[in-house]
C-alpha positions in Angstrom: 162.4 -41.8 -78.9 162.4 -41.3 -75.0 164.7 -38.7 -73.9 167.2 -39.9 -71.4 166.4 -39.1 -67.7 168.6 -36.2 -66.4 169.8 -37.2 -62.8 171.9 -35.5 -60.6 174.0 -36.9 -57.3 174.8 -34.1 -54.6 176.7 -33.7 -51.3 180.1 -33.6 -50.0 181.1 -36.1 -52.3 184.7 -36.8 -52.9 185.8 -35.0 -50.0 187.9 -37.2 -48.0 184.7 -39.1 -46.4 184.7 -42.4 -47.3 181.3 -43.1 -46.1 179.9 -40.4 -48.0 181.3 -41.6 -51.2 180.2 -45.2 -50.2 176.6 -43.7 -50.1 177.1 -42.1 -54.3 178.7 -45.9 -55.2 175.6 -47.5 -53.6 173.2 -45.2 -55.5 175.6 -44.6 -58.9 175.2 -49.3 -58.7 171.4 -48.7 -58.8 171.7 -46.1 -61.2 173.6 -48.4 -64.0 171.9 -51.6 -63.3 168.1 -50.2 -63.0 168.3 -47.0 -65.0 171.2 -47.6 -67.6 169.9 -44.7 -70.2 169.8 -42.3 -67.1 172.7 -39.2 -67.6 174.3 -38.6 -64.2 176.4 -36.0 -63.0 177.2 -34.5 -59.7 177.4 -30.9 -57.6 179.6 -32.0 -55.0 182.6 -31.0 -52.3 185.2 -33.3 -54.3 184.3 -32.8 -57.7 187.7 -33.6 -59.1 187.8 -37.0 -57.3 184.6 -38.0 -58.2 185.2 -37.6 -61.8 188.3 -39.5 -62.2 187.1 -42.1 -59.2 183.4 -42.1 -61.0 183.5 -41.5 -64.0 180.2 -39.2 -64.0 180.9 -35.3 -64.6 180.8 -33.2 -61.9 180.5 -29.6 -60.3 182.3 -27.6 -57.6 179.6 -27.3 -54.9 180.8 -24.0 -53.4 181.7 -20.9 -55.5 184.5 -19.8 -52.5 186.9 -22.4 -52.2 187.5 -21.6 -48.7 183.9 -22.1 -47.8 185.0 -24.8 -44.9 188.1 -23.0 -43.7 187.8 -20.7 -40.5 186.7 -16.4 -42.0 189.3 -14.4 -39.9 190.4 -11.7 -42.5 187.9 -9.0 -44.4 188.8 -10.8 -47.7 187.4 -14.2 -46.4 184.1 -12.6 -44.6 183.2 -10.7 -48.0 184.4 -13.6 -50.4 181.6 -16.3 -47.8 179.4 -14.0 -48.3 179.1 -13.3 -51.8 179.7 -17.1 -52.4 176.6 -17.3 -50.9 174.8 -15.4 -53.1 177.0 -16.8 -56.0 175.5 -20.3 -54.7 172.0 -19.4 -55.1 172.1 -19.0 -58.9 174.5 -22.0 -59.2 172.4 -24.2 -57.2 169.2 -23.2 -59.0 170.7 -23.3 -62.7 172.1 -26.6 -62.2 168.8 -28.1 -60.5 167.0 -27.0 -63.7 168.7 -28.8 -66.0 167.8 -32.1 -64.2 165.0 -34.3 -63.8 166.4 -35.8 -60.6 168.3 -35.2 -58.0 169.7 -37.4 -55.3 171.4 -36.9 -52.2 172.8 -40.4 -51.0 172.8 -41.3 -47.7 175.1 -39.2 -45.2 173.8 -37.4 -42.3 172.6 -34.4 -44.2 169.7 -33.7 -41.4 171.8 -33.7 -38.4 174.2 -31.6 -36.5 175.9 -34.4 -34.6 179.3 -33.1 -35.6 180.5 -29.6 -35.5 178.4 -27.9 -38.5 177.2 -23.4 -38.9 174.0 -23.3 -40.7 175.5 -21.1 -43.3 177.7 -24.0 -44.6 176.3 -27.7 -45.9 172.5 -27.1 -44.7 172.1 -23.9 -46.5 173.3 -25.7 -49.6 170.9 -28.4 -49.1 168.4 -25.8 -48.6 169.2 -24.0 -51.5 169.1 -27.5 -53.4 165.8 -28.7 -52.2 163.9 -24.9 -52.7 165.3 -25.2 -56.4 163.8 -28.7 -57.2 160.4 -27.1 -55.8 160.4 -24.5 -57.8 162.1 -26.2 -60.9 159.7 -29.0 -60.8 162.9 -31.2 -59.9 161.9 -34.3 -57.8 164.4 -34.3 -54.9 165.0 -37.1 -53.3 166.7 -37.8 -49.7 167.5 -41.1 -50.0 168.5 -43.4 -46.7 170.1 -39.8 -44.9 170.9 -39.5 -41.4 168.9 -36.9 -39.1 168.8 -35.8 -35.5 167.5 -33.6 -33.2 169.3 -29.9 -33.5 169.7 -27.3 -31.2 170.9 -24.4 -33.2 167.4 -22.4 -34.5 168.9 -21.7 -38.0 170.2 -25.1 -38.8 167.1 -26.2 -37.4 165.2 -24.5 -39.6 167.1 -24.6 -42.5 167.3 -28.7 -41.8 163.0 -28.8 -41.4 162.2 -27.0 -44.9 164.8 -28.6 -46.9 163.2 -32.1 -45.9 159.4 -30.6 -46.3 160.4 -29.4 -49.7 161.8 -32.6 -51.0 159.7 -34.6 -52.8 161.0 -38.0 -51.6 162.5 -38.6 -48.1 163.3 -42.2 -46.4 166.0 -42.8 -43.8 168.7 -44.9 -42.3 167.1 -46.2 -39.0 164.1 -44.7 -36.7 166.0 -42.4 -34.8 166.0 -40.2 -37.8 162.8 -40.1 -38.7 161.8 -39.9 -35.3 163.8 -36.7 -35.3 162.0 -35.1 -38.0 158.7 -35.6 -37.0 160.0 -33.9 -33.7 161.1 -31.1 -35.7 157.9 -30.2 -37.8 158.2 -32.6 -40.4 155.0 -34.6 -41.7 157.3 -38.3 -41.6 153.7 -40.4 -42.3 154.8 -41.5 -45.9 158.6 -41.8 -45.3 160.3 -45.0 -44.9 163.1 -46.3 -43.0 165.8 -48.9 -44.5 169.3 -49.8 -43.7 172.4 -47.5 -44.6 172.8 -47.7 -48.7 176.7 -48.6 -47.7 175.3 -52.3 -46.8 174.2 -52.8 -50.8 177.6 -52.6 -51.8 179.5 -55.5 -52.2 180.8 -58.0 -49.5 184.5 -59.2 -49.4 184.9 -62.9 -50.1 184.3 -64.7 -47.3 186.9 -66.5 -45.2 189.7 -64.5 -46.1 192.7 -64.8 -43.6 194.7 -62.1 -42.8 198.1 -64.3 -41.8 198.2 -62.8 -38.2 196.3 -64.5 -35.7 194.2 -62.3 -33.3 194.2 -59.3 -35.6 192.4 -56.5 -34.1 191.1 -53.5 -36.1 190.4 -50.7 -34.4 188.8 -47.2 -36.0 189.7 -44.0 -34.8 187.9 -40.6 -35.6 189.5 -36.8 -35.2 186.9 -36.8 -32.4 185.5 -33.8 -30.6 182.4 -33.8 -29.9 179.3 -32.8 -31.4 178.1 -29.3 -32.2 176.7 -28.3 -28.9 180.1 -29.0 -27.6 182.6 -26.8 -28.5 183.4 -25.0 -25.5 184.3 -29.0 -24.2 185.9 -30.2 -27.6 189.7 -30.1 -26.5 189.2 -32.1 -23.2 186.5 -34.4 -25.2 189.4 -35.0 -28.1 192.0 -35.5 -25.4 190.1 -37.9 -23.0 188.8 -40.1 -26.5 192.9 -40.0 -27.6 194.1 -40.8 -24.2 191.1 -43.9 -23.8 191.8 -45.2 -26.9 195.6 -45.2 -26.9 195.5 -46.6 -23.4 193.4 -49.9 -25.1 195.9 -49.9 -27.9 198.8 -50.2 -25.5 197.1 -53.0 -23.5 196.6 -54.8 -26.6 200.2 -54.4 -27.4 201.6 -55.9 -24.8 199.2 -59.1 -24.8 200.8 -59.5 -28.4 198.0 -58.8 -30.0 198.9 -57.1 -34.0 196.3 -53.6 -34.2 195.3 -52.2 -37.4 194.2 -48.4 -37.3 191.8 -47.7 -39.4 190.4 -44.0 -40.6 187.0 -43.0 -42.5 187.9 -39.1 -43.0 192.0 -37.5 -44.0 191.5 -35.5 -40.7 191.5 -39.2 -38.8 195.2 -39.5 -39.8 196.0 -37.3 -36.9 194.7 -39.5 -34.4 196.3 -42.4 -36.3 199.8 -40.4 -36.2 199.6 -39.8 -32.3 198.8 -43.2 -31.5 201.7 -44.7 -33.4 203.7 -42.5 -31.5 202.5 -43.2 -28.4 202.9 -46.7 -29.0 205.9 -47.7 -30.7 205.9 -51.0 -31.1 206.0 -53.3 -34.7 202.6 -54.8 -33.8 201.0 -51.7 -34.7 200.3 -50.4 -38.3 198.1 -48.1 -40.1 195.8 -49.4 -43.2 195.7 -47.0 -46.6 191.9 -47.2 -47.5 190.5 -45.3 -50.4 186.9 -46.8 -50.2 184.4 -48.5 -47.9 185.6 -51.4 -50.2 189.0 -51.0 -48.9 187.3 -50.9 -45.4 185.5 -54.2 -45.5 188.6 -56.1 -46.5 190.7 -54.6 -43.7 187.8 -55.4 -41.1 187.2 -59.1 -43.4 190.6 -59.9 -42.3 190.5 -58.9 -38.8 189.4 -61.4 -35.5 187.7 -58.2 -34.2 186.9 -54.9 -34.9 186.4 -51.9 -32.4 185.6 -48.3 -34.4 184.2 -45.1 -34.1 183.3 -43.5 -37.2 179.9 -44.5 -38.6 180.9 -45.9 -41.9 183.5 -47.5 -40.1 181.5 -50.2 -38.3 178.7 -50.5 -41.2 182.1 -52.1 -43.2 182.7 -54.2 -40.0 179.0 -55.3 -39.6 178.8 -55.8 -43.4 181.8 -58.2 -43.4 180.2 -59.9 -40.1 183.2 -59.4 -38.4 181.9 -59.1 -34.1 182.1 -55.5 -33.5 182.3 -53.0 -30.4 181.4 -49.1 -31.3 182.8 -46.5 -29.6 179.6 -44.6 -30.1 179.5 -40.6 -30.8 176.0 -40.4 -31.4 172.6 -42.3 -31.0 173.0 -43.4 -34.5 175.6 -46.0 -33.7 173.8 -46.9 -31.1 170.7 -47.7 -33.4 173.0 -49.1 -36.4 174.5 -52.1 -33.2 171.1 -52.6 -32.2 169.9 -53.5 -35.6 172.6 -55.7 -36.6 172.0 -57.3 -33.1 175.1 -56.2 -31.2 173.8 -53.6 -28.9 175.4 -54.5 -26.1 178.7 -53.6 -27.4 178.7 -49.9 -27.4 180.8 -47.8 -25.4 180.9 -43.9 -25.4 183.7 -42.2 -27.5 183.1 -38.7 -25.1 184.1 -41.1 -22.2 186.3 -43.6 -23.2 187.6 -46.0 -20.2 189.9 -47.9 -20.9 189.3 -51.0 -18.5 185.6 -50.8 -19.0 186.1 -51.3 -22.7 188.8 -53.9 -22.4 185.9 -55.8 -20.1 183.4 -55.3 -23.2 186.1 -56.1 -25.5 186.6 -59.7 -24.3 183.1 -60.2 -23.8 182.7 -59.4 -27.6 185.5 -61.8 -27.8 184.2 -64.8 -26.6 180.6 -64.6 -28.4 182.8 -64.6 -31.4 181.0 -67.4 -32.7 177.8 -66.9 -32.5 178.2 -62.9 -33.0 179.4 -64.0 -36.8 176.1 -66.3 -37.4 173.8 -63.4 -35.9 175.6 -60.6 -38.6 175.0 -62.9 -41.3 171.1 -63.3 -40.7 170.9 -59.8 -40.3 172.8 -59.1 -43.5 170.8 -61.1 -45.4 167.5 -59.3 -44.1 169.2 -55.9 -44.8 169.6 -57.0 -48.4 165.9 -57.7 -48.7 165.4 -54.3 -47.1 167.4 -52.6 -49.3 166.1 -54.3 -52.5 162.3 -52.9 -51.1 164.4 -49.3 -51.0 165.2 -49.1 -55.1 162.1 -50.1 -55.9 160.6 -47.7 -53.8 163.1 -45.2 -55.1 162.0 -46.4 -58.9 158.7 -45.9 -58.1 159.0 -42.3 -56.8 161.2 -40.6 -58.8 161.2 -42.9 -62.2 157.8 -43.0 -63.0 157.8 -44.3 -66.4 159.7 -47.6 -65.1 157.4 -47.8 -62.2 156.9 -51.5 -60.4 153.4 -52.0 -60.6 153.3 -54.0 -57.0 155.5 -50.8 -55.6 153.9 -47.0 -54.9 155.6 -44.4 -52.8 153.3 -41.3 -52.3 155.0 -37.4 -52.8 154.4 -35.5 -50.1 153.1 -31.3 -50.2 154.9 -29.6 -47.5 
């Protein structure tokens, strides 16, 4: 009798992000319907949530709880730093007891957000040095990456992906980025975002309030090479998008704020105050399934967050991105809508209001293009299980499917 496969999910999982946890559904579906007899559990931010939301068991990534909160005090310096050490032998005895280990999706090789190199990427370093020398296939499944600036993140980022034994990516921009930064990418493959293989909301579903706009906001402030901008980046990205919100208002258009992280709900809280009016309201999502119902239902959808528009696009609801980062960029050019991006660091309001109703009155044939494309990112993402089969699950290989390991 075959013992069960050991596979383990990691990442800030179950921390707030819903695209994050999008990414573990996506993967925990393939899981259960490829690899039923496979035991999963997780070493993740959010272990609690996962869990009960889950149903997999599940590990505290961090030894120091306050691993993400600001070190002022003596007490917090010394307690990071022995978590780090604490996290060494944590992250190395609970590789060893697996056969597998995944990291879905997110943008685990990229600093496009605020980020230290002593935080996630040294736990993903630890992570991927401990499969090496466990004999642990690691895999990198669909991630996010871009060019970094900081040397240590940079580095830590490059021999975390040369170590792991399986790498593929969401769009070319990331692999693009590796190769820049050291990384052999000749045997790594590029499909959609796993969030497109979850499930679509039933088509034609009306929301009961003509014109419904949803529009995604983001505690936005900039990336990681900007923090000595971030204040006036967050203010001129609030002041933008509140200024759009208005003008919608007052056309008598009904808005529907949407968030992808709990820190959004600030933005969501000072827009609402801004603009008092009963035309505006503020959706309570749990999931990217949540997500895709609220952007199902709207007319349009204007967002910022990632995971946000990858729910809109998914639904094949016309979109416009307020783009952070050369990855939305990509993600609207492959579903066809790349002329419907506008900068989140320099929001204007007119110019997107122009881009808005342009968006607008393509509505039609904007819905017909998302559909062709979904269908072909459904192909594509059927090609990434099998290749994911193939690498990691050797015993259940498709025989007309090989993905080569690479040796860093």
């Amino acid at each position: 009798m075959r013992t069960p496969v050991r596979v383990g999910v990691f990442g800030l999982l179950g921390s707030g992000n819903l695209g994050n946890d999008g990414s573990l559904e996506a993967v925990l579906g393939y899981l259960r319907a490829e690899h039923p007899e496979a035991v999963v559990d997780a070493l993740c931010g959010g272990p609690e949530a996962v869990a009960a939301r889950y149903g997999i068991p599940a590990t505290r990534l961090h030894w120091y709880r306050g691993e993400y909160r600001t070190a002022s005090r003596v007490a917090s310096i010394a307690g990071k730093g022995l978590g780090k050490l604490v996290d060494a032998v944590r992250t190395a005895a609970w590789v060893r007891r697996h056969d597998v280990v995944i990291v879905p999706g997110m943008g685990v090789l990229e600093a496009t957000l605020p980020l230290r190199p002593w935080g996630f990427p040294y736990a993903l370093f630890l992570l991927c040095a401990s499969g090496r020398l466990f004999g642990t296939r690691v895999a990198l499944v669909g991630v996010g990456a871009a060019a970094i600036g900081d040397r240590a993140t940079r580095a830590l980022v490059r021999w975390s992906a040369r170590l792991a034994a399986y790498r593929s990516y969401r769009d070319d921009l990331s692999r693009d980025a590796m190769r820049e930064m050291g990384v052999d990418t000749a045997r790594d493959a590029v499909h959609p975002d796993l969030a497109f293989a979850l499930p679509a909301p039933p088509a034609g579903r009306d929301s009961g309030r003509p014109g419904l706009v949803c529009v995604g906001v983001m505690d936005f402030h900039g990336g990681d090479d900007d923090r000595a901008r971030a204040e006036e980046i967050h203010r001129r990205y609030l002041d933008g998008t509140t200024r759009f919100v208005r003008t919608l208002v007052q056309e008598g258009r009904p808005v529907r704020l949407l968030t992808g992280d709990e820190c959004d709900a600030r933005v969501v809280d000072a827009i609402l105050e801004a603009v008092d009016s009963p035309l505006v309201g503020a959706a309570e999502t749990t999931s990217l399934a949540d997500l895709m119902r609220e952007t199902a239902a709207a007319g349009t959808v204007v967002a910022t967050r990632y995971h946000n528009l990858v729910c809109a696009l998914k639904a094949g609801t016309p979109t416009l991105a307020l783009s952070y980062a050369a990855k939305s960029d990509a993600l609207m050019a492959r579903m066809g809508l790349d002329a419907y991006c506008h900068p989140a660091r320099e929001v204007d309001a007119d110019r997107l209001l122009e881009q808005f109703r342009a968006l607008e009155k393509r509505s039609a044939e904007l819905r017909q293009t998302l559909a062709e494309r979904n269908r072909l990112t459904t192909r594509q993402l059927r090609d990434q299980f099998g290749a994911l089969t193939a690498a990691l699950f050797p015993a259940h290989d498709h025989p007309h499917i090989r993905t080569r390991q690479e040796t860093p």
